[in-house]
CHARMM internal coordinates of N, CA and C (Angstrom, degrees):
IC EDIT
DIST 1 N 1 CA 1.4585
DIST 1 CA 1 C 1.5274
ANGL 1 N 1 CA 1 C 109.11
DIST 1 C 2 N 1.5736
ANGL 1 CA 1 C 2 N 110.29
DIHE 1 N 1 CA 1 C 2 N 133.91
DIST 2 N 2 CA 1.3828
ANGL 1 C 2 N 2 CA 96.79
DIHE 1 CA 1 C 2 N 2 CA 164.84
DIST 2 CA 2 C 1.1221
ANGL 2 N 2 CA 2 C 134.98
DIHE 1 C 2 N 2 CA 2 C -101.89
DIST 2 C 3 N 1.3778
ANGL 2 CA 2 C 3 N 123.99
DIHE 2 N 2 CA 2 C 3 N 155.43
DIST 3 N 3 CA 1.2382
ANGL 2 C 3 N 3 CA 129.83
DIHE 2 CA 2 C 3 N 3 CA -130.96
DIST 3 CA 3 C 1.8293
ANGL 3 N 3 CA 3 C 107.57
DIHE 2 C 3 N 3 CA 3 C -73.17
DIST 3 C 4 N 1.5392
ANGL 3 CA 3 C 4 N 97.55
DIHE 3 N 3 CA 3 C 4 N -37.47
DIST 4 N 4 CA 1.6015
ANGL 3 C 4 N 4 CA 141.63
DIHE 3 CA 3 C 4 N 4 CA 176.43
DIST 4 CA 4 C 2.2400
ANGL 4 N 4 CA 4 C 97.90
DIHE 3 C 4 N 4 CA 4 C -37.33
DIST 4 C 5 N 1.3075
ANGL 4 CA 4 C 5 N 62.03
DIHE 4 N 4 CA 4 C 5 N -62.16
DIST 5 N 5 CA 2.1760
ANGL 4 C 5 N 5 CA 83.51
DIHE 4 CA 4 C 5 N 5 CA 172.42
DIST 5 CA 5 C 1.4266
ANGL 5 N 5 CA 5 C 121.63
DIHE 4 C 5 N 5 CA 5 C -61.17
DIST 5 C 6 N 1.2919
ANGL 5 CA 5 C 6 N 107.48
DIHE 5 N 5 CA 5 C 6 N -24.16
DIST 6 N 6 CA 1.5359
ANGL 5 C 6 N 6 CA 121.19
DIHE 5 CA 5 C 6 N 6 CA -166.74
DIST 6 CA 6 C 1.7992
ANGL 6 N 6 CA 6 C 106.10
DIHE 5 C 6 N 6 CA 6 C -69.40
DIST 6 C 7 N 1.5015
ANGL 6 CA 6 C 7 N 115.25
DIHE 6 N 6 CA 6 C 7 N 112.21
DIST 7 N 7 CA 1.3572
ANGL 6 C 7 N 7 CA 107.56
DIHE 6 CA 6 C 7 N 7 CA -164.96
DIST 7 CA 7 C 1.3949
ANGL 7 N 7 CA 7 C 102.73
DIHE 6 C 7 N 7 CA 7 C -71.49
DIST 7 C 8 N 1.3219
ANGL 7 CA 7 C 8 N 141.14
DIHE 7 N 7 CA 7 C 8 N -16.53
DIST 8 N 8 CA 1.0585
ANGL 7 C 8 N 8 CA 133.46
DIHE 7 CA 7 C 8 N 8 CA -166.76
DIST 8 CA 8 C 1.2751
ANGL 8 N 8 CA 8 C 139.37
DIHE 7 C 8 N 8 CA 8 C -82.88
DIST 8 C 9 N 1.8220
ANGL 8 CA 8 C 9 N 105.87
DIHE 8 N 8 CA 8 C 9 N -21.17
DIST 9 N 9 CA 1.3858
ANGL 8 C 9 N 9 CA 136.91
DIHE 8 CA 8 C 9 N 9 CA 167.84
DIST 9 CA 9 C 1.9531
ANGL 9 N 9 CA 9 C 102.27
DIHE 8 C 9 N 9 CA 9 C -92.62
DIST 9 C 10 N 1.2538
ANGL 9 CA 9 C 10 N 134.81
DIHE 9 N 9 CA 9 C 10 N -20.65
DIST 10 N 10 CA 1.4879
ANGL 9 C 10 N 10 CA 118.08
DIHE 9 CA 9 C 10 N 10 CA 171.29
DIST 10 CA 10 C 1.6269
ANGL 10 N 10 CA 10 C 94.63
DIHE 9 C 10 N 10 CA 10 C 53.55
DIST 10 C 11 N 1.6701
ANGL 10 CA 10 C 11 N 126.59
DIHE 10 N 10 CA 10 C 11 N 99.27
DIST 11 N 11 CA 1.0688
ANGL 10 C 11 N 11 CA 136.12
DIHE 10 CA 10 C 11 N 11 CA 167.68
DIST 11 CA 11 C 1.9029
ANGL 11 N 11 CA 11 C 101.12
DIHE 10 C 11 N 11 CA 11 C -102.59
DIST 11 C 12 N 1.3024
ANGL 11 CA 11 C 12 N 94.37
DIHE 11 N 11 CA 11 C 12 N 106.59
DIST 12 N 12 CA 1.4260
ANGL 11 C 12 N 12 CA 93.07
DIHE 11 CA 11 C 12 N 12 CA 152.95
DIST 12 CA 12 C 1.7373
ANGL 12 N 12 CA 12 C 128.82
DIHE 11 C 12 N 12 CA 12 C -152.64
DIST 12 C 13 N 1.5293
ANGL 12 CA 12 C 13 N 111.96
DIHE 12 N 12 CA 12 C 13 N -172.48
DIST 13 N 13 CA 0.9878
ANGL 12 C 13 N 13 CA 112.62
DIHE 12 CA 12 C 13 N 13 CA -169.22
DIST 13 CA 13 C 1.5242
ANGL 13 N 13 CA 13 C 131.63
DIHE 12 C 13 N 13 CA 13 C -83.24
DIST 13 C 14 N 1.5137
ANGL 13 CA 13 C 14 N 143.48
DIHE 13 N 13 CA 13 C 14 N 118.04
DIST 14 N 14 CA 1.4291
ANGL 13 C 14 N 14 CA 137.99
DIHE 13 CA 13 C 14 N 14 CA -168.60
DIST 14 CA 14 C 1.3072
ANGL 14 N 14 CA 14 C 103.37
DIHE 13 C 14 N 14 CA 14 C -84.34
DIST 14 C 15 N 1.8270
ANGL 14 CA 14 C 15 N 108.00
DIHE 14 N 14 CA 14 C 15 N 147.71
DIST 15 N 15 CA 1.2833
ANGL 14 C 15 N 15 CA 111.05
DIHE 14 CA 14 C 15 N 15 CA -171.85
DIST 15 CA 15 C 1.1419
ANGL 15 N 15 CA 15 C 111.39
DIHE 14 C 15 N 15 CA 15 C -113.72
DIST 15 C 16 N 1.4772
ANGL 15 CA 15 C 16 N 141.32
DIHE 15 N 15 CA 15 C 16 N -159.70
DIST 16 N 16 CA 1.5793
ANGL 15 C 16 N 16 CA 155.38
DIHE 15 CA 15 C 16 N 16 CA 173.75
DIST 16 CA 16 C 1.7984
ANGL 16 N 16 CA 16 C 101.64
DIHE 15 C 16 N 16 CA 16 C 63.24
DIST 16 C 17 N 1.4327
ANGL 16 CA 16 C 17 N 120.44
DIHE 16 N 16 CA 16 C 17 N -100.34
DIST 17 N 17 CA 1.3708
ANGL 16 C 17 N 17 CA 111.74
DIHE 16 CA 16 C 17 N 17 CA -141.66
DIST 17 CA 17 C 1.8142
ANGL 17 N 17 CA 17 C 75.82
DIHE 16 C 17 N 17 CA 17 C -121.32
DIST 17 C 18 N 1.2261
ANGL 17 CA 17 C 18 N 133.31
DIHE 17 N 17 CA 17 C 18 N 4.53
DIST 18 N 18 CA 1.7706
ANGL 17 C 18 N 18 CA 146.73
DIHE 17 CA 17 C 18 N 18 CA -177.18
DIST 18 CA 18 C 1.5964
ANGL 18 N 18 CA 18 C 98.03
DIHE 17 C 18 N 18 CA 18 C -110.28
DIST 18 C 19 N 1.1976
ANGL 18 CA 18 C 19 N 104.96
DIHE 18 N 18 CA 18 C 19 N -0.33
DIST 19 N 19 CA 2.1880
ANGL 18 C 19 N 19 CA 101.93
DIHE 18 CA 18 C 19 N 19 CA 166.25
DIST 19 CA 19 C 1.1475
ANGL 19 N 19 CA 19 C 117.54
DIHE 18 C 19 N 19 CA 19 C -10.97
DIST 19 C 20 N 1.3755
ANGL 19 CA 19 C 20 N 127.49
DIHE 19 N 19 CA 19 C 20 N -79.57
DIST 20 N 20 CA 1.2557
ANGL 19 C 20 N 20 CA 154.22
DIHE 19 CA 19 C 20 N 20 CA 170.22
DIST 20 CA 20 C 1.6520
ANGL 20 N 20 CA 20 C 111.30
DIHE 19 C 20 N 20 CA 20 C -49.17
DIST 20 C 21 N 0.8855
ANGL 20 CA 20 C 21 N 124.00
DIHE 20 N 20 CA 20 C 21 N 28.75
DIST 21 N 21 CA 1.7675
ANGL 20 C 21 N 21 CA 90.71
DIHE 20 CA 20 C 21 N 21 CA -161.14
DIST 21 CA 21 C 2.1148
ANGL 21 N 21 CA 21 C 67.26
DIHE 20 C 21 N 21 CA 21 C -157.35
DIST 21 C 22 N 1.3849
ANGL 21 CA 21 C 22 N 73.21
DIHE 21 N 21 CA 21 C 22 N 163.79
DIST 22 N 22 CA 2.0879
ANGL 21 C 22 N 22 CA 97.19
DIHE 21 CA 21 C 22 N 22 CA -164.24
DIST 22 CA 22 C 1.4142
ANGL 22 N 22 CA 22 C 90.59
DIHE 21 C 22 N 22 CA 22 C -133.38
DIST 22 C 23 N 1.6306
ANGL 22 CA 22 C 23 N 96.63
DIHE 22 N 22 CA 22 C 23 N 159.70
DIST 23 N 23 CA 1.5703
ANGL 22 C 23 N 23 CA 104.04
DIHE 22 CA 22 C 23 N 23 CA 177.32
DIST 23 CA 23 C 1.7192
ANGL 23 N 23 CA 23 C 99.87
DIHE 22 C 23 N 23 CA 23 C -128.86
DIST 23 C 24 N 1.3806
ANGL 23 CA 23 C 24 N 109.94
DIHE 23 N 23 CA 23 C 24 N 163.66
DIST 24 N 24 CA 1.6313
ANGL 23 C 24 N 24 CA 101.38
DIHE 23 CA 23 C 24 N 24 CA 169.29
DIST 24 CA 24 C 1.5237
ANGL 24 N 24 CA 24 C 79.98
DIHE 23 C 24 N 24 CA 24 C -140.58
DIST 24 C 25 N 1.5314
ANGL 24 CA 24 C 25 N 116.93
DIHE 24 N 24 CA 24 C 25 N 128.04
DIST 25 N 25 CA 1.4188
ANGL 24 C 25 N 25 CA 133.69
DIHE 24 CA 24 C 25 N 25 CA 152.60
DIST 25 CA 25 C 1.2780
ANGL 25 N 25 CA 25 C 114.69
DIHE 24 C 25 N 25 CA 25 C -60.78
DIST 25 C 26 N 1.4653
ANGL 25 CA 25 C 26 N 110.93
DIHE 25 N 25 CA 25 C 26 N 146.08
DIST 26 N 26 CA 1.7686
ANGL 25 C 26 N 26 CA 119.50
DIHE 25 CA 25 C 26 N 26 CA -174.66
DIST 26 CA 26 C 1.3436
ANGL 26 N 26 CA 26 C 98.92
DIHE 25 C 26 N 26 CA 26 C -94.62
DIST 26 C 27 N 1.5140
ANGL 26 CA 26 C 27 N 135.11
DIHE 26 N 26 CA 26 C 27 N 88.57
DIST 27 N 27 CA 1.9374
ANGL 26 C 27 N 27 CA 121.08
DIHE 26 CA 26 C 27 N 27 CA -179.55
DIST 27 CA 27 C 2.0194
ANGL 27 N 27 CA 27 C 94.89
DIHE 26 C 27 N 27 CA 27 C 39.64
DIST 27 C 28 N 1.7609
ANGL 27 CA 27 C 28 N 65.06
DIHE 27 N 27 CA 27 C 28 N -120.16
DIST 28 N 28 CA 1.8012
ANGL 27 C 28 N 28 CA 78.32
DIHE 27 CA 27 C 28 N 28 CA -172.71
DIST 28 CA 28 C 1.2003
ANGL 28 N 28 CA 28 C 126.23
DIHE 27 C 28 N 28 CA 28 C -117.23
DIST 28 C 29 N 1.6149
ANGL 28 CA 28 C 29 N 119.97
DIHE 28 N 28 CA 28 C 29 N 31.14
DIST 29 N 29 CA 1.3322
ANGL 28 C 29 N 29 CA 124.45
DIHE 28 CA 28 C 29 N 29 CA -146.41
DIST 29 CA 29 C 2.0017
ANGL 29 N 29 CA 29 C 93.86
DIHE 28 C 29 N 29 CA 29 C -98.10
DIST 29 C 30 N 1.9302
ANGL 29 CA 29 C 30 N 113.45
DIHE 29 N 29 CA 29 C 30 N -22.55
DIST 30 N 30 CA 1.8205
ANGL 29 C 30 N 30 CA 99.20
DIHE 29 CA 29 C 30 N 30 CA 165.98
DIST 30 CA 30 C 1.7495
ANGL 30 N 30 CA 30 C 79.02
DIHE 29 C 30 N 30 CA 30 C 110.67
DIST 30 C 31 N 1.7517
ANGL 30 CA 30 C 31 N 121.03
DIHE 30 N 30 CA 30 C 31 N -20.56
DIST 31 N 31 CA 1.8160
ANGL 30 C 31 N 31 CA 97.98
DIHE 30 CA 30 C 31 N 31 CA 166.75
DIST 31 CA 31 C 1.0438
ANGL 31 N 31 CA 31 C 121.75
DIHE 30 C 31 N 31 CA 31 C -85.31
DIST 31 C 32 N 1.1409
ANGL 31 CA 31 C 32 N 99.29
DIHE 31 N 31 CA 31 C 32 N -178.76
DIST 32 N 32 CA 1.6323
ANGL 31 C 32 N 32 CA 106.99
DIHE 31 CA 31 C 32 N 32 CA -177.39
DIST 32 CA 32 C 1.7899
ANGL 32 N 32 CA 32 C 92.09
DIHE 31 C 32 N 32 CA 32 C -145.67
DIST 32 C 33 N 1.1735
ANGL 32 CA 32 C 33 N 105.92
DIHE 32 N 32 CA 32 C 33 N 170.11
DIST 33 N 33 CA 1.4993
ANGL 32 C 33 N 33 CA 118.88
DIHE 32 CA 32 C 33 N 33 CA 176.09
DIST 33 CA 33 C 1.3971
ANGL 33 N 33 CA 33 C 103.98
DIHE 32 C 33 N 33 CA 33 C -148.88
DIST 33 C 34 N 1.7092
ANGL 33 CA 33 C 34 N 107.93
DIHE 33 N 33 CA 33 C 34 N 107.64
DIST 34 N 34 CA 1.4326
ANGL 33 C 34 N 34 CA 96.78
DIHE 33 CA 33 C 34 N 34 CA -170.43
DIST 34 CA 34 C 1.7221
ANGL 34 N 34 CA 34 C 99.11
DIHE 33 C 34 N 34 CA 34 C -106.46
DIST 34 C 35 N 1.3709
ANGL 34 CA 34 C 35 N 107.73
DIHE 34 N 34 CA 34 C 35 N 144.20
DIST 35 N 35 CA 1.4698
ANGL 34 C 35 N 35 CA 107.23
DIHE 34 CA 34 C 35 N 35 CA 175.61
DIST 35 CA 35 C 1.5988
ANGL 35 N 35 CA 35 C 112.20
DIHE 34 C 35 N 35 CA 35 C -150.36
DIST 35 C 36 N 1.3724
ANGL 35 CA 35 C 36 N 114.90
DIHE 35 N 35 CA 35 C 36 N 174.93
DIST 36 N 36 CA 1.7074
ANGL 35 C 36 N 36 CA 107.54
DIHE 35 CA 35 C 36 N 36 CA 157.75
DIST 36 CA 36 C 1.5391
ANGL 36 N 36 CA 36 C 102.72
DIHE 35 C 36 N 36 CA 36 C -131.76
DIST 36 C 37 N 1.4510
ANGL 36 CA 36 C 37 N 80.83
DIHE 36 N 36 CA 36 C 37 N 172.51
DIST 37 N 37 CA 1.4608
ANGL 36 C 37 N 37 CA 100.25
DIHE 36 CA 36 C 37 N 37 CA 176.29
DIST 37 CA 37 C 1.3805
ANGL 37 N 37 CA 37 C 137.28
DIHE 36 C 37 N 37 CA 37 C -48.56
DIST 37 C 38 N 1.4543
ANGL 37 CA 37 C 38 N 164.89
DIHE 37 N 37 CA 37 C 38 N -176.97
DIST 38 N 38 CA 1.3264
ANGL 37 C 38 N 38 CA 137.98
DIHE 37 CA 37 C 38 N 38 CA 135.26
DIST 38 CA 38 C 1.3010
ANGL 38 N 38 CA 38 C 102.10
DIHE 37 C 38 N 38 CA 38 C -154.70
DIST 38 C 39 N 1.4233
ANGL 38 CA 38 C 39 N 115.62
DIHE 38 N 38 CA 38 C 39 N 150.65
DIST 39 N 39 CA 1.4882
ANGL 38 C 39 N 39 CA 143.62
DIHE 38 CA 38 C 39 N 39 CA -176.74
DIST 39 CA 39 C 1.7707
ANGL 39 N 39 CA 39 C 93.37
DIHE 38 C 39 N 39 CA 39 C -69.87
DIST 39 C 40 N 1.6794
ANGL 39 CA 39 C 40 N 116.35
DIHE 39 N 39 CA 39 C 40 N 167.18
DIST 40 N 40 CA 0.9758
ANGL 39 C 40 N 40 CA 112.86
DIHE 39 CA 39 C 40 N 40 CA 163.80
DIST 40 CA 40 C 1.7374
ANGL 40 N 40 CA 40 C 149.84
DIHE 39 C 40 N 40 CA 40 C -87.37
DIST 40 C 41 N 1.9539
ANGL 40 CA 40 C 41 N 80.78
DIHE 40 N 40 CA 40 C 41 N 46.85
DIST 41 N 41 CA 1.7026
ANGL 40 C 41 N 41 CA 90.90
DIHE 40 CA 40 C 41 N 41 CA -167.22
DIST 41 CA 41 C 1.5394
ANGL 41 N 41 CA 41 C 67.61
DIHE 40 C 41 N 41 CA 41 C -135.73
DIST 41 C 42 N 0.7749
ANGL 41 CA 41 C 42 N 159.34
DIHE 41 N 41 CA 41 C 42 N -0.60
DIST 42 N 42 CA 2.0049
ANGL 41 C 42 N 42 CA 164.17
DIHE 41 CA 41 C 42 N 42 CA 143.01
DIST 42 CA 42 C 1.6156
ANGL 42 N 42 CA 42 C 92.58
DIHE 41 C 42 N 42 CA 42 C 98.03
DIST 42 C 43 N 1.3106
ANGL 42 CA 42 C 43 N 106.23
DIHE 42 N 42 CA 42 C 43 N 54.19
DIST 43 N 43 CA 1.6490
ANGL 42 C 43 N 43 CA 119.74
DIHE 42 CA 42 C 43 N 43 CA 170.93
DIST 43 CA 43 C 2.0777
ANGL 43 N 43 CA 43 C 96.78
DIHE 42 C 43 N 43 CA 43 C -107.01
DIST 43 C 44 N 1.5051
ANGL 43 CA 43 C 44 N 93.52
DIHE 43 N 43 CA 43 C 44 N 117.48
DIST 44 N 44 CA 1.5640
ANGL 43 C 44 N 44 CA 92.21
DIHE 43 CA 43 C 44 N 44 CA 171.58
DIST 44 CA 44 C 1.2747
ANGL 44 N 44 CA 44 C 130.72
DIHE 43 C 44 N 44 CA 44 C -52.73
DIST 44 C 45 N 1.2966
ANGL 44 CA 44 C 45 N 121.79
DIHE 44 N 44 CA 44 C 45 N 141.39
DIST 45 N 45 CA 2.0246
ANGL 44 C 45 N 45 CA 143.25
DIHE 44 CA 44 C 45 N 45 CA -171.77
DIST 45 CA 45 C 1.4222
ANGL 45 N 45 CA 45 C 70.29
DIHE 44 C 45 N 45 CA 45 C -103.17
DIST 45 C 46 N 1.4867
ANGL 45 CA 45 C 46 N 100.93
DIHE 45 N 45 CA 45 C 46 N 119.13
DIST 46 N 46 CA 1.4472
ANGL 45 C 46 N 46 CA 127.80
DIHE 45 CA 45 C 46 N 46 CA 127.13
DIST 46 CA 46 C 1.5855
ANGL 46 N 46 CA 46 C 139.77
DIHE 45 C 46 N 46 CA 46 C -129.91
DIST 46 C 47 N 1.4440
ANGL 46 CA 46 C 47 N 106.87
DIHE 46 N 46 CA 46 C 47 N 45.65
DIST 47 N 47 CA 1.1704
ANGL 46 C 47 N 47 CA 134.27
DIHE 46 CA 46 C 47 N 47 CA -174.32
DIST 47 CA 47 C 1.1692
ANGL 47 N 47 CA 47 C 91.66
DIHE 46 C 47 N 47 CA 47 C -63.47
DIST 47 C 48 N 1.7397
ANGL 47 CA 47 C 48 N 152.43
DIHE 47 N 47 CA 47 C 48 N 40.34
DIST 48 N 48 CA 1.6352
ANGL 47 C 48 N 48 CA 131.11
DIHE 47 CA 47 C 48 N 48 CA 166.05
DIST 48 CA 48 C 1.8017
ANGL 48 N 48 CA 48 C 94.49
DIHE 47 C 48 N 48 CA 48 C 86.61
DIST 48 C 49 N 1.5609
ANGL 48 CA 48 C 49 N 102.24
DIHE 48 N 48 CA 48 C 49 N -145.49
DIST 49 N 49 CA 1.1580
ANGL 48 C 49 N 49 CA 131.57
DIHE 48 CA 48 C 49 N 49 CA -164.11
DIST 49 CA 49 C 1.3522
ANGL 49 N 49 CA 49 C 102.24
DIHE 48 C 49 N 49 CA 49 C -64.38
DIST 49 C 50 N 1.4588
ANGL 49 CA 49 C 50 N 118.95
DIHE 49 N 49 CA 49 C 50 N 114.05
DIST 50 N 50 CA 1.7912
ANGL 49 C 50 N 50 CA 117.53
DIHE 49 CA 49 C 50 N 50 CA -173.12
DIST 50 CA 50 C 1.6790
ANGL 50 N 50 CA 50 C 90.49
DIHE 49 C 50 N 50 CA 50 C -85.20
DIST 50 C 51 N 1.5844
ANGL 50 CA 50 C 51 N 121.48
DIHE 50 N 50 CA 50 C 51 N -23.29
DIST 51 N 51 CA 1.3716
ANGL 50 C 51 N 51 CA 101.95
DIHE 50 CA 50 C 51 N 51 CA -175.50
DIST 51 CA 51 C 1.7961
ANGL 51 N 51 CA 51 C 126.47
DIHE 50 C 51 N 51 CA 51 C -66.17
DIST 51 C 52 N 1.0505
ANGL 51 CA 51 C 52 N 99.68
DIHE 51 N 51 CA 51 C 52 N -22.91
DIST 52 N 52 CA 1.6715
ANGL 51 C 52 N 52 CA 116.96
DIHE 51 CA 51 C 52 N 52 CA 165.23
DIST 52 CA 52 C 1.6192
ANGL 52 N 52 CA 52 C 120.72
DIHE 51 C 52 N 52 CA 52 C -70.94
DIST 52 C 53 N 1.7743
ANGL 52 CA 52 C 53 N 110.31
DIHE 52 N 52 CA 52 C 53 N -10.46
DIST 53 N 53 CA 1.5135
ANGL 52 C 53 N 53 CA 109.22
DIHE 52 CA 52 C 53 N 53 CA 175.79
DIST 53 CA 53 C 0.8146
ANGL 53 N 53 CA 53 C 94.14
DIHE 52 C 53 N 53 CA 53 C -112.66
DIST 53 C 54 N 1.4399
ANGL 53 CA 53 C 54 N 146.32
DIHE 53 N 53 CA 53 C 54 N -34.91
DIST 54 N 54 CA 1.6683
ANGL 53 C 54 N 54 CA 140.33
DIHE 53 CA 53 C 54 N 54 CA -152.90
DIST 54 CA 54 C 1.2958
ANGL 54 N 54 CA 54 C 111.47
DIHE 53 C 54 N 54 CA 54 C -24.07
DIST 54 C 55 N 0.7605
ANGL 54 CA 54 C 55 N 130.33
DIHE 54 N 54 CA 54 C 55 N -64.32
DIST 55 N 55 CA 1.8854
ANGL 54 C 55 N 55 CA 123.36
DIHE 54 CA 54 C 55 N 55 CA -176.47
DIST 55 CA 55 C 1.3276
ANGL 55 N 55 CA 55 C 116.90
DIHE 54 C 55 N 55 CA 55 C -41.20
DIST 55 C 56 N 1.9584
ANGL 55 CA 55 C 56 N 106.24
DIHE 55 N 55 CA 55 C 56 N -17.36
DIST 56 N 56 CA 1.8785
ANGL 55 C 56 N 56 CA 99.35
DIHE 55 CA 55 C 56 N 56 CA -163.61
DIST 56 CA 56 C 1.9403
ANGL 56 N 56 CA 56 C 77.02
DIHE 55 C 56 N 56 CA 56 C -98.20
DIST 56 C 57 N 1.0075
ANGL 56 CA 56 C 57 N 139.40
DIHE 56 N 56 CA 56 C 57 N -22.57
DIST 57 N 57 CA 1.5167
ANGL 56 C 57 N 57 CA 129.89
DIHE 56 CA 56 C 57 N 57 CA -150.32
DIST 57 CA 57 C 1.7094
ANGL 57 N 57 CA 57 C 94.28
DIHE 56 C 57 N 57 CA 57 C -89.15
DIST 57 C 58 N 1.3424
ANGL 57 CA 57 C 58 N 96.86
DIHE 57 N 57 CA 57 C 58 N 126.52
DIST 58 N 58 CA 1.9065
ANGL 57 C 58 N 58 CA 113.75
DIHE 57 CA 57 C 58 N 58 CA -171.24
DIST 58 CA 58 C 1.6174
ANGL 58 N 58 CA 58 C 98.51
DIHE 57 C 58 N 58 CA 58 C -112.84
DIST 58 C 59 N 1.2606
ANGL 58 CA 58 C 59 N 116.86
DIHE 58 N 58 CA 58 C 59 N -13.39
DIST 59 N 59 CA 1.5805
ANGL 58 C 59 N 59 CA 106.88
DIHE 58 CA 58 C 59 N 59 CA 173.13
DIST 59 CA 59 C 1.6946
ANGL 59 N 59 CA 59 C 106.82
DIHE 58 C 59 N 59 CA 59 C 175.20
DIST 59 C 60 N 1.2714
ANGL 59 CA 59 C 60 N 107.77
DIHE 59 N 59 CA 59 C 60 N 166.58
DIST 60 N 60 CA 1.6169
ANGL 59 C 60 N 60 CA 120.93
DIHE 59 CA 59 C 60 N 60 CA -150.55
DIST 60 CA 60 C 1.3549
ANGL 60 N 60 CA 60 C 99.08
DIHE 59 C 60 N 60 CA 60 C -131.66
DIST 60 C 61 N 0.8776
ANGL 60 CA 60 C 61 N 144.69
DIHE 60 N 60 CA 60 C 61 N 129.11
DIST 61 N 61 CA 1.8782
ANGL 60 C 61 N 61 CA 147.45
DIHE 60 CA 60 C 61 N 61 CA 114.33
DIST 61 CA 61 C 1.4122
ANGL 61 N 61 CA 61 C 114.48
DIHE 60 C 61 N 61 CA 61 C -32.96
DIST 61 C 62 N 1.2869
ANGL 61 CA 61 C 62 N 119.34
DIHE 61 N 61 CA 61 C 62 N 103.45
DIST 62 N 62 CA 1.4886
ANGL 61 C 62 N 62 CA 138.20
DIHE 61 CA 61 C 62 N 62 CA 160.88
DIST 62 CA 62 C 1.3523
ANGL 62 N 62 CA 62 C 101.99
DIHE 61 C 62 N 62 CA 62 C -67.81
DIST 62 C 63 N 1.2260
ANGL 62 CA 62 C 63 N 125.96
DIHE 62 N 62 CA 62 C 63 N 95.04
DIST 63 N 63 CA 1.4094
ANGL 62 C 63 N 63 CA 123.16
DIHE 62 CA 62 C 63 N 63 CA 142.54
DIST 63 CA 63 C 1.4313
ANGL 63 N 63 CA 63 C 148.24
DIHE 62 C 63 N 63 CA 63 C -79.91
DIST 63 C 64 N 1.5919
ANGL 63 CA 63 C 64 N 99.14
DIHE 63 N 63 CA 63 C 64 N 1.96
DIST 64 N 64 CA 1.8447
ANGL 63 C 64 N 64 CA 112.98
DIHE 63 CA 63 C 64 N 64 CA 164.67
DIST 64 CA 64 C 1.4366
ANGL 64 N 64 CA 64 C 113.23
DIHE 63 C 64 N 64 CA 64 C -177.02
DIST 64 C 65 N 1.2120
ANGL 64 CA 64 C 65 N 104.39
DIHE 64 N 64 CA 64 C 65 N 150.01
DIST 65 N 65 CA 1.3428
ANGL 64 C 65 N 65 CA 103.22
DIHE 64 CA 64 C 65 N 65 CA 167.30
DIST 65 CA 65 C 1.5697
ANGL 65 N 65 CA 65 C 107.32
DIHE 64 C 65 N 65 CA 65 C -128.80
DIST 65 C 66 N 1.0578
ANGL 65 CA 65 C 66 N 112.39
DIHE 65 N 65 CA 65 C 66 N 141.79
DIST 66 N 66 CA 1.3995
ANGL 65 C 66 N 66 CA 103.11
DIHE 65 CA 65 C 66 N 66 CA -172.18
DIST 66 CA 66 C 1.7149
ANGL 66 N 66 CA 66 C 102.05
DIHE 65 C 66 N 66 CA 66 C -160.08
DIST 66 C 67 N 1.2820
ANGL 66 CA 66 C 67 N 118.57
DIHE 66 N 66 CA 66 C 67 N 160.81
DIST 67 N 67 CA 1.3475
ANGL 66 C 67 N 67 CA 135.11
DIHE 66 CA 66 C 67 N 67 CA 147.09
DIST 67 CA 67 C 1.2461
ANGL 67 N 67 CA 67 C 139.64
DIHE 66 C 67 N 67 CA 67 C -58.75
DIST 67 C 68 N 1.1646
ANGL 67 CA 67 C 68 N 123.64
DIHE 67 N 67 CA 67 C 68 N 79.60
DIST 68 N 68 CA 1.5539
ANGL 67 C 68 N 68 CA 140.26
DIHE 67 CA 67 C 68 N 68 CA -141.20
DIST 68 CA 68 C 1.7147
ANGL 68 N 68 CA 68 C 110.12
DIHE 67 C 68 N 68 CA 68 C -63.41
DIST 68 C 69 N 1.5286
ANGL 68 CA 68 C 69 N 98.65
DIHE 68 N 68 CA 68 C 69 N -21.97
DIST 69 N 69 CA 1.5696
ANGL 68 C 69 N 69 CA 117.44
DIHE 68 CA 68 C 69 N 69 CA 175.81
DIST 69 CA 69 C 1.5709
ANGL 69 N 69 CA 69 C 122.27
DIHE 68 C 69 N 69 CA 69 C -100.11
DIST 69 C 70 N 1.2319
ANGL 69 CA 69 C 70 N 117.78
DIHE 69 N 69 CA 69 C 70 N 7.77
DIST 70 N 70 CA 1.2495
ANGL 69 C 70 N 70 CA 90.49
DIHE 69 CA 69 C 70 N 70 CA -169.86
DIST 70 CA 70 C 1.3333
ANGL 70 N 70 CA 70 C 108.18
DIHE 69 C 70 N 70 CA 70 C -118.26
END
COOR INIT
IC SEED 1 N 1 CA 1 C
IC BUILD
């Protein structure tokens, strides 16, 4: 299953000067885990919509986790 699909994490896309960069919601716990995609030299995929590649993306750069509320 992909993860992208997974209703429970809510994968979506960040906007303004975070274009590039994806979020996965924690259920209902208020985190988020924002990361992007990366090729296998850990050079960022920003081909647009990662939900339309998901099957090619083999691993991500976590660049925060944080509390989306506080």
């Amino acid at each position: 299953m992909d993860i992208v699909n997974y209703p429970p994490y809510r994968c979506e896309r960040l906007k303004g000067k975070r274009r590039n960069e994806w979020s996965l919601r924690v259920k209902n716990t208020g985190y988020r885990i924002i990361f992007v995609p990366v090729d296998e030299e850990g050079k960022e995929i920003v081909r647009g919509d990662i939900l339309r590649i998901s099957s090619e993306i083999t691993s991500i750069l976590i660049k925060e986790v944080s509390n989306h509320y506080e």
